[in-house]
C-alpha positions in Angstrom: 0.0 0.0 0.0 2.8 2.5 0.4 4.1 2.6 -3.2 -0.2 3.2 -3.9 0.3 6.3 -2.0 3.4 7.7 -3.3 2.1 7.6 -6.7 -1.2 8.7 -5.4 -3.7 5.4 -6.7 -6.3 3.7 -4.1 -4.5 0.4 -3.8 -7.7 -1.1 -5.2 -7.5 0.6 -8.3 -3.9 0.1 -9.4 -4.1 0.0 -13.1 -1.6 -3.0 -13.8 -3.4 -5.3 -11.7 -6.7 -6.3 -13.6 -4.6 -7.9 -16.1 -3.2 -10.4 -13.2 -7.1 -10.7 -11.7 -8.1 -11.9 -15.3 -6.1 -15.1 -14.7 -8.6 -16.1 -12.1 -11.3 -15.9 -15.4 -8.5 -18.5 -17.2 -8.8 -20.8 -14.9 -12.8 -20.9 -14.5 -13.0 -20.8 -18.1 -10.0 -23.9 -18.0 -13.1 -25.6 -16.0 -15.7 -24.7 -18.5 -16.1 -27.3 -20.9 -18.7 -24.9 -23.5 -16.8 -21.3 -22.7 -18.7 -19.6 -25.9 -21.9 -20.5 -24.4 -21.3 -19.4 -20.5 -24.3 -17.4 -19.6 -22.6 -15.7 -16.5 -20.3 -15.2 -14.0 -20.4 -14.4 -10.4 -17.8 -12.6 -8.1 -17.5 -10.1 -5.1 -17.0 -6.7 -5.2 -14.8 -5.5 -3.0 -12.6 -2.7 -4.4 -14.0 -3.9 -7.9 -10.4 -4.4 -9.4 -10.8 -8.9 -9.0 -14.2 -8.9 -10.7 -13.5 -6.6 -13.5 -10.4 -8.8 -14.5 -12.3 -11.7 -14.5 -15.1 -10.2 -16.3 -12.8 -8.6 -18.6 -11.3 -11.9 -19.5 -13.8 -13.8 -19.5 -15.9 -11.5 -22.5 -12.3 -10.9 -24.7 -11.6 -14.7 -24.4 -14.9 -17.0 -24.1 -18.0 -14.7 -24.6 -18.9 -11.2 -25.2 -22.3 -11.5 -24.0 -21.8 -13.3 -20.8 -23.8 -11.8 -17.9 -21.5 -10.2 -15.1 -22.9 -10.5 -11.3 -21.4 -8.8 -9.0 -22.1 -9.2 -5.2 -21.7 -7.2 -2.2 -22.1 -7.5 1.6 -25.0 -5.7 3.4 -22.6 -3.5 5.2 -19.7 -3.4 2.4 -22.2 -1.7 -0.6 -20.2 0.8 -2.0 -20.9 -0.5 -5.7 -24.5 0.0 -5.4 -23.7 3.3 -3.2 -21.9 4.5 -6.3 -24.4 3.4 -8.9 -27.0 5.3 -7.5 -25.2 8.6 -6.9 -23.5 8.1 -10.1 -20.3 8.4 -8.7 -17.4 6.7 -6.6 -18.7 6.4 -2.9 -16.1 5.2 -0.2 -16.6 3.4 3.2 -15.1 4.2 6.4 -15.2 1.0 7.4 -17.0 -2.4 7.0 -18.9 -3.5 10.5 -21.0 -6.2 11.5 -24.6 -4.5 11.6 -26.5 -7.6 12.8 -28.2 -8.1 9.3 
């Protein structure tokens, strides 16, 4: 996280790394017997960087029109925060709200 901050990036948003997160897409796609017929993929969004490498991959590689699903914690929606305000939303932290 230091080198984020000296060149002034969010560590979740360091531009070199989606390539590496696509790998994760290789290897469901290595698992995928039909790949130009997968109708989706699922993955967490945390900082967003792991699920748009997969998804990335997965739609230059196997399919263009495979469905992307992202999914987020009740207390850890940022993504959806930032949808609806139509821009980038940040937490202060991630808690436990009994949910």
């Amino acid at each position: 996280m230091h080198l984020s901050h000296l060149h002034a990036q969010s560590h979740l948003c360091a531009p070199l790394r989606r390539p590496g997160q696509g790998t994760v897409g290789m290897e469901i796609l290595k698992q995928v017997p039909d790949a130009e017929h997968l109708d989706a993929t699922f993955g967490t969004v945390g900082g967003g960087e792991l699920v748009a490498g997969i998804c990335e991959y997965v739609k230059r590689i196997a399919n263009p029109r495979t469905c992307d699903i992202g999914a987020e914690t009740f207390d850890g929606d940022a993504m959806a925060r930032s949808l609806d305000k139509g821009k980038r939303i940040t937490l202060a932290e991630v808690c436990n709200s009994g949910h």
